[in-house]
C-alpha positions in Angstrom: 43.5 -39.2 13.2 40.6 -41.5 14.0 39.7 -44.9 13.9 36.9 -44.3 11.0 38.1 -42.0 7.8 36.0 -39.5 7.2 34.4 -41.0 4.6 33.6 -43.8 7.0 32.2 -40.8 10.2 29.9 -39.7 7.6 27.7 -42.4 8.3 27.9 -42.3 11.9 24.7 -41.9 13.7 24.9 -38.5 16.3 24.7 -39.9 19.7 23.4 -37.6 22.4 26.1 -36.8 25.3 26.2 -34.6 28.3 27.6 -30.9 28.2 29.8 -29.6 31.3 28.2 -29.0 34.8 24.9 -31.2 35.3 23.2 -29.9 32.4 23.0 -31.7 29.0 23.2 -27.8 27.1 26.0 -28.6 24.0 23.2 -30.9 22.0 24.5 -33.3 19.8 28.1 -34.7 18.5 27.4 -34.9 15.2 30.4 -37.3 14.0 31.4 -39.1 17.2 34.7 -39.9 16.4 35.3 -43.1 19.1 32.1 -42.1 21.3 31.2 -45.3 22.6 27.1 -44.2 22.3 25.2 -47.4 22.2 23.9 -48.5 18.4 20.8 -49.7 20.0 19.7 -51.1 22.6 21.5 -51.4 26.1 23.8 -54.4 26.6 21.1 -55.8 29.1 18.5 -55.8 26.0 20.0 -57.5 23.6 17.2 -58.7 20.3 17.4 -62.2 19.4 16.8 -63.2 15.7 17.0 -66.2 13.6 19.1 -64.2 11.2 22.3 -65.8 9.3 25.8 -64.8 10.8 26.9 -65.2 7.3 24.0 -62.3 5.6 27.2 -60.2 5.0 30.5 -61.4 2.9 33.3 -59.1 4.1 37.1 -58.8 3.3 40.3 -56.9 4.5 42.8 -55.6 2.2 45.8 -56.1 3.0 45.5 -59.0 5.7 49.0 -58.0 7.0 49.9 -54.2 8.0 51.4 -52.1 10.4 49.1 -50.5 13.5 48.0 -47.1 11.4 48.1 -48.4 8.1 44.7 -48.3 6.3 43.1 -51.2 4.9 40.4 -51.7 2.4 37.2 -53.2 3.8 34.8 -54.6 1.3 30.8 -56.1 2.2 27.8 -57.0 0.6 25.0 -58.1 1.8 23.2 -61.3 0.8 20.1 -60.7 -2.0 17.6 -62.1 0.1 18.0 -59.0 2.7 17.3 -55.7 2.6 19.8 -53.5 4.6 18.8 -50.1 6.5 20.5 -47.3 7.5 19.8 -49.3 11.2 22.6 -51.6 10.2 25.9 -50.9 11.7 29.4 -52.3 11.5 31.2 -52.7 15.1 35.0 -52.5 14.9 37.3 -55.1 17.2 40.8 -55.8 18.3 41.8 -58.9 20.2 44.3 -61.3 20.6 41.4 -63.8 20.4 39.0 -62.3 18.5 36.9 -65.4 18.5 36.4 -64.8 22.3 35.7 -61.3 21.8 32.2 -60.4 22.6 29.6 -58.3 20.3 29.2 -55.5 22.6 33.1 -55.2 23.2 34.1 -53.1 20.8 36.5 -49.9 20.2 34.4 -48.0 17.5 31.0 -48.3 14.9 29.4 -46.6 13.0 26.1 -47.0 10.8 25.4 -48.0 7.4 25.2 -45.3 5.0 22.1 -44.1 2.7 24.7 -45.3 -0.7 25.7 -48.4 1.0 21.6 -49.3 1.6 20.8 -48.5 -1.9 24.3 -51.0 -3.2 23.4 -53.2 -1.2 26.9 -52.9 0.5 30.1 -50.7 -0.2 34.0 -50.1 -0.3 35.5 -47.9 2.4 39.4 -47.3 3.8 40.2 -47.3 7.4 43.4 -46.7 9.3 43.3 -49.9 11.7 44.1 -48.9 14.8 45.0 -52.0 17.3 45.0 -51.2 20.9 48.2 -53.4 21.3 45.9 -56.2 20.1 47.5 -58.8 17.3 44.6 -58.8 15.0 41.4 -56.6 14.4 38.0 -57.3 12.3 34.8 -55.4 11.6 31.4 -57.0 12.6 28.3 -56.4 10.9 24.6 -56.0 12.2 21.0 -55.9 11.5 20.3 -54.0 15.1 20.8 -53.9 18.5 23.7 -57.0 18.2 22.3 -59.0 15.7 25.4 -60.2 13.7 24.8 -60.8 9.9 28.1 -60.7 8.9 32.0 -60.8 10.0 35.0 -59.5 7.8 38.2 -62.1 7.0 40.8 -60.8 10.2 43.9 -58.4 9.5 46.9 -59.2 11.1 49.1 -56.2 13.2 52.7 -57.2 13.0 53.9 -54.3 15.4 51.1 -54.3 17.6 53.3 -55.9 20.6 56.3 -53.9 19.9 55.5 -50.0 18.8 56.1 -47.0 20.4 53.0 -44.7 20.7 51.8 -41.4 22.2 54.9 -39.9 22.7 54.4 -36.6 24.9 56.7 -34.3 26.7 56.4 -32.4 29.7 58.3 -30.3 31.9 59.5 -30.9 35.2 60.1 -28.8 38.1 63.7 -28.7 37.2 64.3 -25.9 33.9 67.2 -28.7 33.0 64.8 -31.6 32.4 62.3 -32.8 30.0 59.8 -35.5 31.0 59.2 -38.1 28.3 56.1 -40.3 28.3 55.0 -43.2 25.7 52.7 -46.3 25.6 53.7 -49.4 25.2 52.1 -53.5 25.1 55.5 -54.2 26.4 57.3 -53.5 29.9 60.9 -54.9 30.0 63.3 -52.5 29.7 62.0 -48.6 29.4 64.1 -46.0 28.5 64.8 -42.6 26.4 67.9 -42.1 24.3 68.8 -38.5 24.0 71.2 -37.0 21.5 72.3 -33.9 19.6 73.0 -35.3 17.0 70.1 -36.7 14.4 71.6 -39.6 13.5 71.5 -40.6 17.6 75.3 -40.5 17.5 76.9 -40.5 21.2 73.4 -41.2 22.5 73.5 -41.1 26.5 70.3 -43.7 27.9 67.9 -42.6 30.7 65.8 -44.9 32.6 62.4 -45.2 32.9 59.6 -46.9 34.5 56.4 -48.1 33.2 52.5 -48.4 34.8 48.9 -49.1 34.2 45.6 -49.2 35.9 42.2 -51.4 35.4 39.0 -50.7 35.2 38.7 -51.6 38.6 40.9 -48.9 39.8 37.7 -46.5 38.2 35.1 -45.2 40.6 31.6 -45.6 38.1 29.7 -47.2 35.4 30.8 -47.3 32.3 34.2 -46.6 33.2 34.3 -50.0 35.2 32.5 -52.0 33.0 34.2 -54.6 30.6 32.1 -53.5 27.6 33.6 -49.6 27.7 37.4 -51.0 28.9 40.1 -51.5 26.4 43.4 -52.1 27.8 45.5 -49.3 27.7 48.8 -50.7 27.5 51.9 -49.9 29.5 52.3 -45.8 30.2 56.4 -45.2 30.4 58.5 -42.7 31.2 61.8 -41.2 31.8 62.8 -38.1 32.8 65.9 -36.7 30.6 68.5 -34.0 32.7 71.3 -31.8 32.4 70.1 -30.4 29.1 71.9 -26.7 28.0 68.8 -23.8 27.8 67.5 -23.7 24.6 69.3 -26.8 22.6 67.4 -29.1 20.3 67.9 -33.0 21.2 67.2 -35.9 19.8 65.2 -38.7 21.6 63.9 -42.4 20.9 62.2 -44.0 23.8 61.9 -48.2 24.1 60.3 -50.2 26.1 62.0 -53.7 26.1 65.8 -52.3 24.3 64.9 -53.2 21.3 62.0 -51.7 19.5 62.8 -47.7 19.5 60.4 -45.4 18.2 61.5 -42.7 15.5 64.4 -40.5 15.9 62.4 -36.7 16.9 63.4 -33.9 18.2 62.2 -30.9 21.1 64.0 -27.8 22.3 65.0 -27.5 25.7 63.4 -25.2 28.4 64.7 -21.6 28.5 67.2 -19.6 30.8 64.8 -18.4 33.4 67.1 -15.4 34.2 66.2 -13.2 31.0 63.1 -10.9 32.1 62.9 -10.2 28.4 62.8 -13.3 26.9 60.7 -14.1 23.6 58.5 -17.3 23.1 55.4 -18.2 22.3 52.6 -21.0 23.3 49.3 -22.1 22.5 46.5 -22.6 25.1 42.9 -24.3 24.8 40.7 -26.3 26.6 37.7 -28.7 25.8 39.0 -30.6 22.5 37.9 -34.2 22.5 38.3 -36.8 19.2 35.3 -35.0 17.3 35.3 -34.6 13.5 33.0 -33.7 10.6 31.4 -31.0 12.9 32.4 -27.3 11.5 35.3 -28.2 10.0 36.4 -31.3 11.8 37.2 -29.4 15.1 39.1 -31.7 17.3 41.3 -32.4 13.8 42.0 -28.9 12.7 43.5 -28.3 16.8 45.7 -30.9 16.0 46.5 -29.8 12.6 47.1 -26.3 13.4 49.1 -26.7 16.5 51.1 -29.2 14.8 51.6 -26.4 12.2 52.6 -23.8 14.5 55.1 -26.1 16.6 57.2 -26.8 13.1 56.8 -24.0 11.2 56.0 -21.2 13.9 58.7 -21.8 16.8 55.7 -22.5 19.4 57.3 -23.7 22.2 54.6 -25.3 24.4 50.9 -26.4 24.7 48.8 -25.8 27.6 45.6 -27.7 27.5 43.4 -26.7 30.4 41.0 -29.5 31.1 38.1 -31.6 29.1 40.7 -33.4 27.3 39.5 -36.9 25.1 36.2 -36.8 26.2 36.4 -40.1 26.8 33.9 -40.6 29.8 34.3 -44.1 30.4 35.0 -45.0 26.7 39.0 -46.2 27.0 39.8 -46.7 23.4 39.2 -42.5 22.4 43.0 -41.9 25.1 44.4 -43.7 22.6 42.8 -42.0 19.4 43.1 -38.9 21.5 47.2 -39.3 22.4 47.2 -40.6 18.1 46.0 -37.0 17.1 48.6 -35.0 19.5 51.5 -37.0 19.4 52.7 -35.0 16.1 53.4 -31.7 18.3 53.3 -33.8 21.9 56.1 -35.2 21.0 57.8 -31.9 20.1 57.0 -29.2 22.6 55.8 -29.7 26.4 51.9 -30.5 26.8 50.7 -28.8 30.0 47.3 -30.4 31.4 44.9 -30.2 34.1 41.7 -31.3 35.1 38.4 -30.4 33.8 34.6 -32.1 34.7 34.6 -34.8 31.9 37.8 -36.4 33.5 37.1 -35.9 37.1 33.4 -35.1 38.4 32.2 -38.2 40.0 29.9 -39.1 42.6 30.8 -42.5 44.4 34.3 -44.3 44.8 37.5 -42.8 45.5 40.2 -40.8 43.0 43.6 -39.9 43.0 43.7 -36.6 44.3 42.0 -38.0 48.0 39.4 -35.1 47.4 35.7 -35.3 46.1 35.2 -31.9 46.8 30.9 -31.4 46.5 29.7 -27.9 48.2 26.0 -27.4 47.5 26.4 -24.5 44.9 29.2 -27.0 42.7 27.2 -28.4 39.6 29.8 -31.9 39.2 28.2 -34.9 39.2 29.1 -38.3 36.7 30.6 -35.8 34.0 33.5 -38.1 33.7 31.6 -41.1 32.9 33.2 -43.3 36.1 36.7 -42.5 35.3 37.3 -39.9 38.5 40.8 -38.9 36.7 42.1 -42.0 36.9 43.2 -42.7 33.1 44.7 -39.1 33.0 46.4 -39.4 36.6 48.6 -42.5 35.3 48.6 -41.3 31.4 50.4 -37.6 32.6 53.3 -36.8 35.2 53.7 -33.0 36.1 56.0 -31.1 37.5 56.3 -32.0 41.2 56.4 -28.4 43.9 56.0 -28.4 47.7 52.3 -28.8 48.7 51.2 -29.7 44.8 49.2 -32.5 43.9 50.0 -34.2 40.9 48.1 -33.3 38.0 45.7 -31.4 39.9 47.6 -28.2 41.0 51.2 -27.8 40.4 53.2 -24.9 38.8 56.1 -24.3 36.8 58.3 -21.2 35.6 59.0 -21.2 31.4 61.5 -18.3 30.8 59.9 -15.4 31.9 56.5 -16.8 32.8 55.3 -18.2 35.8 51.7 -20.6 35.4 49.9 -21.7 38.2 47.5 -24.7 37.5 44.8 -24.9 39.1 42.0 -27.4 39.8 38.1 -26.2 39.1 36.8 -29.6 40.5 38.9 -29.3 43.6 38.5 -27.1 46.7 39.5 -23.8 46.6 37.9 -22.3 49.4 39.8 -20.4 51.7 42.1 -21.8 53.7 42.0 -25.7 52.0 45.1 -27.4 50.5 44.6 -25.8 47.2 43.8 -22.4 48.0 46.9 -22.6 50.4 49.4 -24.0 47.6 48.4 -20.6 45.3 49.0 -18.6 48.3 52.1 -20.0 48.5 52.9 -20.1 44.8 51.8 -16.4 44.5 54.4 -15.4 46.9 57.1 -17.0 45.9 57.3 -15.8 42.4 60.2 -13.0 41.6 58.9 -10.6 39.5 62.1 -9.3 38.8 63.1 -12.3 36.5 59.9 -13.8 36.2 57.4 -10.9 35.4 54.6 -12.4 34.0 52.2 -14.7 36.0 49.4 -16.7 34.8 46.5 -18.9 36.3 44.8 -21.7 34.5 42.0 -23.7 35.7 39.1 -25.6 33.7 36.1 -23.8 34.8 36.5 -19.6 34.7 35.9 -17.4 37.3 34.2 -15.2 34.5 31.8 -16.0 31.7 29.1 -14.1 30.7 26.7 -17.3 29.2 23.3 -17.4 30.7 23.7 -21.5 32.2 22.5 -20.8 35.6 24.1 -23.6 37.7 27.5 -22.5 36.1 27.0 -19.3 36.5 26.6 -20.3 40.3 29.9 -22.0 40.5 31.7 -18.8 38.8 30.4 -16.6 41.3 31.8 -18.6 44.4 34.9 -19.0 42.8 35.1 -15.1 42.6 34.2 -15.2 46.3 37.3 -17.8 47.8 40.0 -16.2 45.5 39.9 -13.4 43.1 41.3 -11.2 46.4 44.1 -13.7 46.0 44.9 -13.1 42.8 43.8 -9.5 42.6 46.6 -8.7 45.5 49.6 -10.5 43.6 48.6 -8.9 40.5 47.6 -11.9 38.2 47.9 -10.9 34.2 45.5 -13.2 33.0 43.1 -16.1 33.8 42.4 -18.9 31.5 39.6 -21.0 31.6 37.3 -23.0 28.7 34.4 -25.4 30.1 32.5 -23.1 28.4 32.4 -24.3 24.5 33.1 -20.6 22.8 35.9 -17.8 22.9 35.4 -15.1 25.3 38.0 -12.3 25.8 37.6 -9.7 29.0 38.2 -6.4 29.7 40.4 -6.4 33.0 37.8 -7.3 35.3 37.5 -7.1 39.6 34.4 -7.7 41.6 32.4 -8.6 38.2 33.0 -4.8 36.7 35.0 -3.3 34.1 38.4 -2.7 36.2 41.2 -1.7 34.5 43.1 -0.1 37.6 42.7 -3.3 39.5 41.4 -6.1 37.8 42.5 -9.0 36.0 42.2 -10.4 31.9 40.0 -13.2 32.0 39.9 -15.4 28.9 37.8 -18.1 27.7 38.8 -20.4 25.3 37.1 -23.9 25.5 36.5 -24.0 21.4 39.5 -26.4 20.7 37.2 -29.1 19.3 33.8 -30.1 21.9 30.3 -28.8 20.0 29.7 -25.3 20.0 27.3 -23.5 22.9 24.1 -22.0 22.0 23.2 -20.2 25.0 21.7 -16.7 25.5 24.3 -14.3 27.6 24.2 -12.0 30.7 25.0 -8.1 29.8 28.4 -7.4 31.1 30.1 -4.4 31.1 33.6 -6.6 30.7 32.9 -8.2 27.4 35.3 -7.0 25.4 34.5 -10.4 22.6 32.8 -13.0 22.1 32.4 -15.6 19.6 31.0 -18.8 18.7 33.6 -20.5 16.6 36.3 -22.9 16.9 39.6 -22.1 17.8 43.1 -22.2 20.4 44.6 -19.1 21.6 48.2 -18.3 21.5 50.2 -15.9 23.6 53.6 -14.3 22.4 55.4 -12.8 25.0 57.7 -10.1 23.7 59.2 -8.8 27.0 59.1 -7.9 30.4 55.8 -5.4 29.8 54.2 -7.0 26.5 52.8 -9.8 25.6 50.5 -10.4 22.4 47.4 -12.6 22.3 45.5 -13.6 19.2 42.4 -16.4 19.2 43.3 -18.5 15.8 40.1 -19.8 14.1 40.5 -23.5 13.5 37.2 -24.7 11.4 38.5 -24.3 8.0 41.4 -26.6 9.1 43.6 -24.4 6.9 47.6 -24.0 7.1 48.2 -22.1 10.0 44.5 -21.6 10.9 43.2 -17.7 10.9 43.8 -15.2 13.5 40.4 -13.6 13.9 40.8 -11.7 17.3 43.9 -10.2 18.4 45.5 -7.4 20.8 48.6 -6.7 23.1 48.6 -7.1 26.9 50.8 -4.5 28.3 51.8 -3.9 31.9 50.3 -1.4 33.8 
């Protein structure tokens, strides 16, 4: 699922990153996965030595392969030097490698204790190309010292594969939305079927797009060292699909090259106030491995699990999605580890602080919303939104704005997504598009209603500036959400699973108030903070783990938090209970 097997992470060294809000309070990412921390010394600081670019003797096996195969890398380092664990091996993919510069590349990590004392080693490593025709791995003493450079592998698909499939819906229940990567923009489409064997297939046009780093608002996001290319992002929207049928699909970019037949299930009948489904829902996963249980993986794992085997019939992932704050190359090792259940069910985003809270240049969404008591600053490491604004279309509703706040009706369930990083205050563009929403919504035929936003009006963990942002969203619109009779909130930012009593005006409520759930474990290092006594905790946990909600009816709907750290089958349901009307 990563660039480095996990044989390979265990060597990498932990590089320090910033939690959510202003504060640094999650620590340390033990296993960085594609974090794009420095080895050593800043790129403005580069050590000069006398030493050999030839210290290290390194091969690929095989020299020719597919992008995802995994290759055998072989080293060792000359007798006359003495490796360190200070070493490190830099990873690259180019078209012109030769032209490619030391501190330009996609992943590293550090030499290991066992490969010190052999005086090199033997590892495997799914090569991952970035739509680049050949990759290498570089080896150094420190800072960018090169002592070494492995024999090239070749990527004979890199110009033509189809990656990162994802669906979504679209504000029409007879649609699907289909979105992919692609080095190539000639001819996009989607062929949809019934049939497996793409018999009768009936072809849907597409359109593809990109963006530069210059499009970016901050360092690193707009420097050339942290940008890798991110390829064409297609799609094509798929119509006049029968409720509930399964079709077949294979999306191209230039006619020729078609990625693997797969399948998804169409929306619904959104007539049926009793209509059964279920869906999973999580926030804050990131690329992360080796940390409890290989977090970030066992999400993946898990989900993929309970999309084929289960009958899950969506995903909604609530901001803090790759963690890749200015670091391009982890979208495309994020999109590698969803696309097994992406490309199956719906994915359902918005935005959370590590892909929108900037301070200088201008984003998508025309609004840098900074009161004094909002804790955002450079969380998003430059990007302002801007890879997940072109990498994810959703559905489009009068006064919505793109990825930021938009809703959509799924059978019998109405979720309004909302934007933590936006303004909300009474009487602005957002606050007025969930009035409206709100409204709108017949409970008759569409009973349930929930909100989703990245940062949650309710959490009891003791990080004061946080804390501060909670409370003022309680003051622009729980009376909102309080007077159309919200069933639940769902939030993560915070890194831990918290599930409320029914809460209203920060009590125990269960007359008036409204669930509020917490579930920002899918993958980002645990919290550690101390919490404020609240008479609405009902649990709290420090563990990893997504949430899923089976609705049953038109008055009951069960919720269970599924532990994810043991990265087990279908994972372990270690919280449960049933949300009934009142």
């Amino acid at each position: 699922f990563t660039l480095w097997t996990v044989a390979a992470l265990a060597a990498f060294l932990p590089p320090t990153v910033e939690g959510h809000g202003t504060g640094a309070h999650y620590g340390i990412i033990k296993l960085g996965g594609c974090m794009k921390a420095k080895p050593s010394k800043s790129i403005g600081d580069l050590s000069l030595t006398n030493l050999s670019d030839s210290v290290v003797q390194a091969s690929i096996s095989p020299t020719k392969l597919k992008d995802g195969d995994e290759a055998t890398v072989k080293f060792e380092y000359a007798s006359e030097f003495s490796p360190t664990t200070s070493n490190w091996i830099g990873y690259y993919c180019s078209d012109d490698l030769p032209s490619k510069p030391d501190t330009e590349y996609i992943d590293y990590r550090y030499v290991s204790d066992e490969e010190v004392k052999s005086s090199g080693g033997t590892f495997t490593n799914a090569i991952k190309s970035a739509r680049s025709e050949a990759c290498e791995f570089r080896f150094f003493s420190s800072s960018y010292d090169k002592i070494g450079t492995s024999t090239p592998v070749t990527v004979t698909d890199a110009k033509t594969k189809v990656q990162h499939l994802h669906l979504a819906l679209t504000s029409n229940n007879d649609e699907m939305r289909v979105s992919w990567t692609s080095a190539k923009n000639d001819a996009p489409e989607v062929l949809l079927s019934t049939s497996e064997d793409m018999a009768s297939a009936v072809s849907f046009s597409g359109d593809c797009h990109t963006y530069k780093q210059k499009d970016m608002c901050e360092e690193p996001a707009t420097s050339e060292a942290a940008f890798v290319d991110p390829g064409w992002l297609c799609s094509a929207v798929v119509k006049n699909l029968e409720p509930d049928t399964e079709y077949f699909y294979q999306a191209t970019s230039d006619g020729v090259n078609l990625s693997e037949p797969t399948s998804f299930l169409s929306a619904p009948p959104t007539d049926d106030p009793d209509y059964a489904f279920s869906f999973l829902v999580y926030g804050d996963m990131g690329t992360w491995s080796g940390d409890n249980g290989e977090a970030s993986i066992a999400t993946a794992a898990i989900s993929t699990a309970h999309v084929l085997n289960d009958g899950v019939r969506r995903i909604d992932h609530f901001g803090d999605i790759s963690y890749a704050r200015g670091t391009s190359s982890t979208w495309d090792v994020w999109f590698d580890l969803i696309e097994p259940y992406a490309s199956k069910v719906p994915y359902m985003i918005t935005i959370g602080n590590h892909e929108y809270d900037h301070i200088d240049g201008v984003d998508p969404s025309g609004d840098n919303f900074r009161p004094s008591w909002f804790n955002g600053g450079t969380d998003s490491g430059g990007e302002c939104s801007v890879p997940m604004y072109n990498r994810f279309r959703m559905p489009e509703n009068k006064n919505s704005n793109a990825i930021y706040w938009y809703t959509f009706n799924y059978a019998n369930v109405a979720t309004i997504m909302l934007s933590s990083e936006h303004n909300i205050t009474q009487g602005s563009d957002q606050y007025n598009f969930l009035e409206e929403s709100l409204a709108a919504i017949d409970r008759s035929v569409t009973p349930w209603v929930i909100v989703e936003l990245h940062r949650p009006m309710y959490n009891n963990e003791d990080y004061a500036s946080d804390y501060e942002v909670s409370r003022n969203l309680q003051i622009e619109f729980e009376d909102l959400i309080v007077k159309y009779d919200v069933d639940i909130v769902l939030a993560g930012h915070y890194h831990s699973y918290l599930r409320s009593k029914r809460i209203y005006k920060d009590s125990a409520n269960d007359e008036k108030g409204i669930y509020h759930f917490t579930i920002g474990s899918a993958g980002a290092a645990l919290d550690g903070a101390d919490l404020y006594p609240k008479d609405w905790v009902e649990t709290y946990t420090l563990e990893f783990g997504i949430g899923k909600i089976s609705v049953m009816n038109s008055t009951h709907m069960k919720w269970e938090f599924i532990e994810n750290k043991e990265n087990d089958d279908m994972g372990g349901v270690t919280d449960e209970t049933w949300i009934v009307k009142r």
